[in-house]
C-alpha positions as CSV (number, residue, x, y, z in Angstrom):
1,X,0.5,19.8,-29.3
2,X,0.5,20.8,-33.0
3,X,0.3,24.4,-32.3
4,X,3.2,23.3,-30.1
5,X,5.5,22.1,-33.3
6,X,4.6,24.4,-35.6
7,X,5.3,27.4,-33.2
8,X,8.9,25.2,-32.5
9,X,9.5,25.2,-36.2
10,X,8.7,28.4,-37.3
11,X,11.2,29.8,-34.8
12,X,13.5,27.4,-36.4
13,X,13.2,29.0,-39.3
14,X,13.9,32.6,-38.0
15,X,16.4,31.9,-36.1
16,X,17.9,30.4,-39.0
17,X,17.6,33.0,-41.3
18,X,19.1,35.1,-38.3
19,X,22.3,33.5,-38.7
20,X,22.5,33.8,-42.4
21,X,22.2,37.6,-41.8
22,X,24.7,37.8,-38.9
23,X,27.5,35.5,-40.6
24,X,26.8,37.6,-43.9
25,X,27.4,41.0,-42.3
26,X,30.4,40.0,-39.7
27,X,32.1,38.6,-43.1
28,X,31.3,42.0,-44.9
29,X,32.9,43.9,-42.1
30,X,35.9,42.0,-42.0
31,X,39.0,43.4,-42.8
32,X,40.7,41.5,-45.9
33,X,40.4,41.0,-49.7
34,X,39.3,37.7,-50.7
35,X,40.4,38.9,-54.0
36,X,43.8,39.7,-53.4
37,X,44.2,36.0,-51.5
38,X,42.8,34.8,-54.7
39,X,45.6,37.1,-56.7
40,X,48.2,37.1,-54.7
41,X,50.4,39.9,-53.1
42,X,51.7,40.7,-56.6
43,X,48.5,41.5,-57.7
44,X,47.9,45.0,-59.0
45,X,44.7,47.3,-57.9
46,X,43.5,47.3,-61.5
47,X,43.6,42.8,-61.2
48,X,42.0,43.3,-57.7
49,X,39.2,45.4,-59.0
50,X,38.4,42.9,-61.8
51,X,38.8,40.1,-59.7
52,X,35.9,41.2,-57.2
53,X,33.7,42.2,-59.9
54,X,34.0,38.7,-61.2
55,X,33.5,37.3,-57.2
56,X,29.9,39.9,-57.1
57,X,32.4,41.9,-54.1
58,X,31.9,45.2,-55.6
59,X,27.9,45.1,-55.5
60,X,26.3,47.4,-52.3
61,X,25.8,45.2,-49.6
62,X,22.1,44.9,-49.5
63,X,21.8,43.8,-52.8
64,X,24.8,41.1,-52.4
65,X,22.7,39.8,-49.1
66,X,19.3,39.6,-50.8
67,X,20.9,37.7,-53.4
68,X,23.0,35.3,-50.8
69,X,19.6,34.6,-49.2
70,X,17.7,34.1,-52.2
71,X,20.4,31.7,-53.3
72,X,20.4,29.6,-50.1
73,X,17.0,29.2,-48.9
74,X,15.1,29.1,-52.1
75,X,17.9,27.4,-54.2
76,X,20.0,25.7,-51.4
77,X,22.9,27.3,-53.7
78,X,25.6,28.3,-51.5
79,X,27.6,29.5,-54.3
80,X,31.5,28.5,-55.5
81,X,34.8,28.5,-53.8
82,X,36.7,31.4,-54.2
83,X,40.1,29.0,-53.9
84,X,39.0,25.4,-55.3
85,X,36.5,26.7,-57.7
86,X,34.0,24.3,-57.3
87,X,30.1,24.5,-56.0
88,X,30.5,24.2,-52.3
89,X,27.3,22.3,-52.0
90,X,29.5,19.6,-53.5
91,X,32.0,19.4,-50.5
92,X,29.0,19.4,-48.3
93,X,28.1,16.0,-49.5
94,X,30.7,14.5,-49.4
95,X,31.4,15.9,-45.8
96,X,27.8,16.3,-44.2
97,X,27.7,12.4,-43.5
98,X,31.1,12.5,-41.7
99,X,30.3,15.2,-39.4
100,X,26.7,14.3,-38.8
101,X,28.0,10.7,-38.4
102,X,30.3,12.0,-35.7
103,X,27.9,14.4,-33.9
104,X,24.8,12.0,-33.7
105,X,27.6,9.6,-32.5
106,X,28.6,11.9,-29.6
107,X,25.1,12.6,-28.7
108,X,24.1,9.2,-28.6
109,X,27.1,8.5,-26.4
110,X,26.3,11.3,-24.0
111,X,22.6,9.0,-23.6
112,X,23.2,5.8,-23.1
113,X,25.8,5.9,-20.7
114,X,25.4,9.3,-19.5
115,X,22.3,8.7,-18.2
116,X,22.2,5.2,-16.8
117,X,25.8,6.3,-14.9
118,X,24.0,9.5,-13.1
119,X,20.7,7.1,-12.3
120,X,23.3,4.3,-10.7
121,X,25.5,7.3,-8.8
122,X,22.1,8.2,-7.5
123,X,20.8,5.3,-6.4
124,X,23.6,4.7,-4.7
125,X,24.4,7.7,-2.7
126,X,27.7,8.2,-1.6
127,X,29.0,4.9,-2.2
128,X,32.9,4.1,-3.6
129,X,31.2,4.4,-7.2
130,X,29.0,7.7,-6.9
131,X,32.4,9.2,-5.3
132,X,34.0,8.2,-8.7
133,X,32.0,9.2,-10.9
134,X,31.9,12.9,-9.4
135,X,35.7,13.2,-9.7
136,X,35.8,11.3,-13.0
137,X,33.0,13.8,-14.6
138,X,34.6,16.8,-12.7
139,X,37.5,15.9,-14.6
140,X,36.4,15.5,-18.0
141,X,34.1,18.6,-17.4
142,X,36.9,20.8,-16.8
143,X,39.4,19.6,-19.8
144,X,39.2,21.7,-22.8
145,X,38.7,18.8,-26.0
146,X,41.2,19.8,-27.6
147,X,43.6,18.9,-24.8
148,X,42.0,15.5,-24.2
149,X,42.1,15.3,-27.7
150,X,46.3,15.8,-28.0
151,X,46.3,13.5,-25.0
152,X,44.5,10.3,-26.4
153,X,46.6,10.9,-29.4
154,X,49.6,10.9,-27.7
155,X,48.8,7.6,-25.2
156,X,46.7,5.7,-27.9
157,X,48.4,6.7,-31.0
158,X,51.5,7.1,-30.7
159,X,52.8,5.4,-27.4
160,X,50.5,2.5,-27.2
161,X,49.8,2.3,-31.4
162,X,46.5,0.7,-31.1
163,X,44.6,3.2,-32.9
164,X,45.3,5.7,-36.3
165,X,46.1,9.5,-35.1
166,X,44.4,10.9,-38.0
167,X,42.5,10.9,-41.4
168,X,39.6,8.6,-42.2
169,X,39.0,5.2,-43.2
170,X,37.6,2.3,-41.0
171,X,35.8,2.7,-38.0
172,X,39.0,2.2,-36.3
173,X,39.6,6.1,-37.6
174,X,36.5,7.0,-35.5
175,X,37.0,5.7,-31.8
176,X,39.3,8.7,-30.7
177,X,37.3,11.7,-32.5
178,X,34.1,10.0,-30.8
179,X,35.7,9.9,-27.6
180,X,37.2,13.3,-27.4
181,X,33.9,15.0,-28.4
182,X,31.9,12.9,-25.7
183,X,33.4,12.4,-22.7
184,X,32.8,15.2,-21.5
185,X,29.1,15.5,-22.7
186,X,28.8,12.0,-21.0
187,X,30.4,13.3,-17.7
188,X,27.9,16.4,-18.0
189,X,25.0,14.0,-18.4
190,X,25.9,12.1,-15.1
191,X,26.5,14.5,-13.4
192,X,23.2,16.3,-13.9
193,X,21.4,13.1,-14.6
194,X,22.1,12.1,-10.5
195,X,20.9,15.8,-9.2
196,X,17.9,15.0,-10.8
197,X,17.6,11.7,-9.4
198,X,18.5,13.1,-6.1
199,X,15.8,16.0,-6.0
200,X,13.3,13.4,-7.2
201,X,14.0,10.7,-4.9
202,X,12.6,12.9,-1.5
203,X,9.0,14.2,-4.1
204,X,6.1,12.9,-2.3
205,X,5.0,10.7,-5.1
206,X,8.3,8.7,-5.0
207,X,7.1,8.3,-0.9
208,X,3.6,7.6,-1.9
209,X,4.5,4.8,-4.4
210,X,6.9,3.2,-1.6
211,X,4.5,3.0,1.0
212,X,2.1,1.1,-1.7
213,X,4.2,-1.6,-1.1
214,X,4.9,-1.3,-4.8
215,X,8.9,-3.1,-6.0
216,X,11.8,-0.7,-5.9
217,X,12.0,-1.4,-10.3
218,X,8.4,0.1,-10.7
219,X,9.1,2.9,-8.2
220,X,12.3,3.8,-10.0
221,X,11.3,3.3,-13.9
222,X,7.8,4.1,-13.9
223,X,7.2,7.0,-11.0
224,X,10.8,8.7,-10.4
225,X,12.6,8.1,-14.2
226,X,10.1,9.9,-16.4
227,X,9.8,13.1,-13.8
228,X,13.9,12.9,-13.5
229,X,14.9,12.8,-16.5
230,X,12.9,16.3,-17.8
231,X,15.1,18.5,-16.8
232,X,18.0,16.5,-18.4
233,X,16.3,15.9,-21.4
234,X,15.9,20.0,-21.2
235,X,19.6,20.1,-20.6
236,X,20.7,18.0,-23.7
237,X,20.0,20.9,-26.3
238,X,22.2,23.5,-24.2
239,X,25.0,20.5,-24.7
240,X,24.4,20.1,-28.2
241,X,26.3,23.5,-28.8
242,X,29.1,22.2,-27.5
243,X,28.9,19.3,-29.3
244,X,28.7,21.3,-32.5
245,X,31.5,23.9,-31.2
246,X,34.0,20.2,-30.3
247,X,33.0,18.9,-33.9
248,X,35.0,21.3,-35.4
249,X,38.3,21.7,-33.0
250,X,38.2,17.7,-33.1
251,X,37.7,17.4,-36.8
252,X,40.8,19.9,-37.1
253,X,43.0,17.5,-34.8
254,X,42.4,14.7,-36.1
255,X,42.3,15.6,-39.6
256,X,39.4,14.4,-39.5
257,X,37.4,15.7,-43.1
258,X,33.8,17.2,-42.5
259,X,32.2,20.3,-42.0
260,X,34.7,22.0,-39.5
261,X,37.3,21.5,-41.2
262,X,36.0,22.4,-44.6
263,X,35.1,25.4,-41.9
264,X,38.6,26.3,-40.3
265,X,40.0,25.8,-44.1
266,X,37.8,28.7,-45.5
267,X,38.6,30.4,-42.7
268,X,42.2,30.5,-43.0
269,X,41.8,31.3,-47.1
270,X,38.9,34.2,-46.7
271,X,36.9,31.9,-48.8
272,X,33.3,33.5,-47.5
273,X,31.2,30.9,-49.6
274,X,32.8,28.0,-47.8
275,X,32.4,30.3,-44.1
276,X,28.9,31.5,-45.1
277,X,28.0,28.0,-45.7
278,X,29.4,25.9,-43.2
279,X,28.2,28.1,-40.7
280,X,25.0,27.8,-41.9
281,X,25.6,24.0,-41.9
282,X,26.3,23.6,-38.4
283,X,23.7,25.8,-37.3
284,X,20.7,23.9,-39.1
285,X,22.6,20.8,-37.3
286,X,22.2,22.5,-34.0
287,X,19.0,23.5,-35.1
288,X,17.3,20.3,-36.2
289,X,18.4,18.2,-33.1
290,X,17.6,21.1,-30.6
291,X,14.0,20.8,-32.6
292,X,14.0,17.3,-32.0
293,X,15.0,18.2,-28.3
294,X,11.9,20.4,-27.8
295,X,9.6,18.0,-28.8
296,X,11.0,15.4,-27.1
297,X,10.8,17.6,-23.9
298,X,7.1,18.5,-24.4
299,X,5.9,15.0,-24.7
300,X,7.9,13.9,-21.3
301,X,6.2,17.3,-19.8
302,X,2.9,17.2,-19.2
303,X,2.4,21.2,-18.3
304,X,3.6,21.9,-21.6
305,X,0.9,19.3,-23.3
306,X,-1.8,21.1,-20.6
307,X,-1.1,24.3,-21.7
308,X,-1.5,23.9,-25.6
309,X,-5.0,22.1,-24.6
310,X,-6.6,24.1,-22.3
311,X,-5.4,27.1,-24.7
312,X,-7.6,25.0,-28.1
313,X,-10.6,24.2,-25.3
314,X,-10.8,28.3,-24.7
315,X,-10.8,29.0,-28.1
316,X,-12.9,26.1,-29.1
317,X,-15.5,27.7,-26.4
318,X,-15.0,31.4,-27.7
319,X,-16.1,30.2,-30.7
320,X,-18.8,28.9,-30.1
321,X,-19.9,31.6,-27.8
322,X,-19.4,34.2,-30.9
């Protein structure tokens, strides 16, 4: 199971470093002068010129990206803000929390009543409720967020005026982002969580344990649950993308301050620090929890556990043969 990890996290690491090179070059290719935002459009060629000097723009490329990587993976530097002038790391703490906070909050969401909605839908096949919840998830499946979002501010915010449109402050400022980047991670989860069910429910070992005479709770929790809920378990890291991807559109319609908006703000400015790095941000998020994911997955599946120990018992006996 070790070998396991440590094969999981070194391809973290890659894939990681991946990104760093692909974000660098797409930005490098770009057309645009950071400087010339910087200057503005009366600025002549001669100010350009000295402006990207003092930016490092005028370097060859290779020696800019060895430096960028240096910076970031040995330093965790990700350089200043070509428009604010300050060390972005800086905006990253104050931000990080917020959009962690909101992502772990979403994925949490999509769990607890993701789940346990799919496993009741299932259990009760074709009833008024398992109807529901197939229209109810097809809906919020098939709704961009950023719709849904424009909608709950509209009913909530400004007809009703229960809850704040925007900004951050209380938790009250939290309910509607939460919601609009879940529901449909929620309506994914059922829906996926009660094929699951389904396929398992007919597996001979779900028939076996019935005809032991053993309770319908111990059939369902501790013979169909734990093989079910692999392949949804498997399913969550493909989700968490578009967790990550919602952060940032609902962060920008609600105002809400973190990472994607810091994002969609550099963006809009050329700032490539604040691109570079909250890029890289979001993708050690997606990372980290898709890690977490993995493991998660191999202890739930025993195959996976099999493999990595019949693999050390062959080389434990090669060993000892040589």
């Amino acid at each position: 199971m070790w070998r396991y990890i440590v094969k999981r996290i070194l391809w973290l690491v890659i894939i990681l470093l991946c990104v760093a090179i692909v974000i660098f070059g797409i930005l490098w290719v770009v057309p645009g002068n950071p400087a010339q935002i910087v200057l503005g459009a009366g600025a002549t060629q001669a100010d350009i010129d000295r402006q990207m000097a003092i930016m490092g723009l005028d370097r060859p490329f290779l020696v800019q990206l060895t430096e960028y990587l240096s910076d970031v993976f040995l330093h965790f530097d990700f350089g200043e803000s070509y428009i604010y002038g300050t060390p972005v790391i800086e905006e990253f703490a104050a931000r990080l929390p917020r959009t962690l906070g909101l992502g772990l909050i979403s994925m949490l969401l999509n769990v607890v009543i993701g789940i346990p909605l799919g496993i009741n839908a299932a259990i009760h096949r074709n009833s008024f409720q398992d109807q529901g919840l197939l229209i109810a998830a097809m809906i919020f499946i098939s709704v961009p967020q950023f719709f849904l979002a424009l909608l709950m501010v509209s009913l909530f915010s400004v007809k009703l005026g229960w809850l704040p449109p925007y900004g951050i402050g209380g938790w009250q400022y939290w309910i509607l982002p939460v919601l609009a980047n879940s529901l449909s991670g929620i309506a994914m989860n059922a829906r996926q969580t009660r094929s699951a069910v389904l396929e398992t429910i007919r597996s001979d070992f779900v028939t076996t344990a019935r005809a032991k005479g053993l309770p319908e709770w111990a059939v369902i929790y501790k013979h169909m649950l734990p093989n079910a809920l692999i392949p949804v378990v498997n399913a969550l890291g493909m989700q968490l993308a578009a967790v990550v991807g919602g952060t940032v559109v609902i962060e920008q319609v609600f105002s809400f301050p973190g990472i994607g908006e810091y994002l969609l703000t550099g963006m809009s400015s050329r700032d490539y620090p604040v691109i570079r790095g909250s890029v890289l941000i979001l993708a050690i998020f997606s990372a980290v929890i898709t890690l977490l994911v993995d493991l998660f997955y191999g202890y739930l599946d025993p195959r996976i556990k099999a493999q990595y120990i019949n693999y050390a018992a062959k080389k434990k006996v090669k060993k000892n043969e040589s």
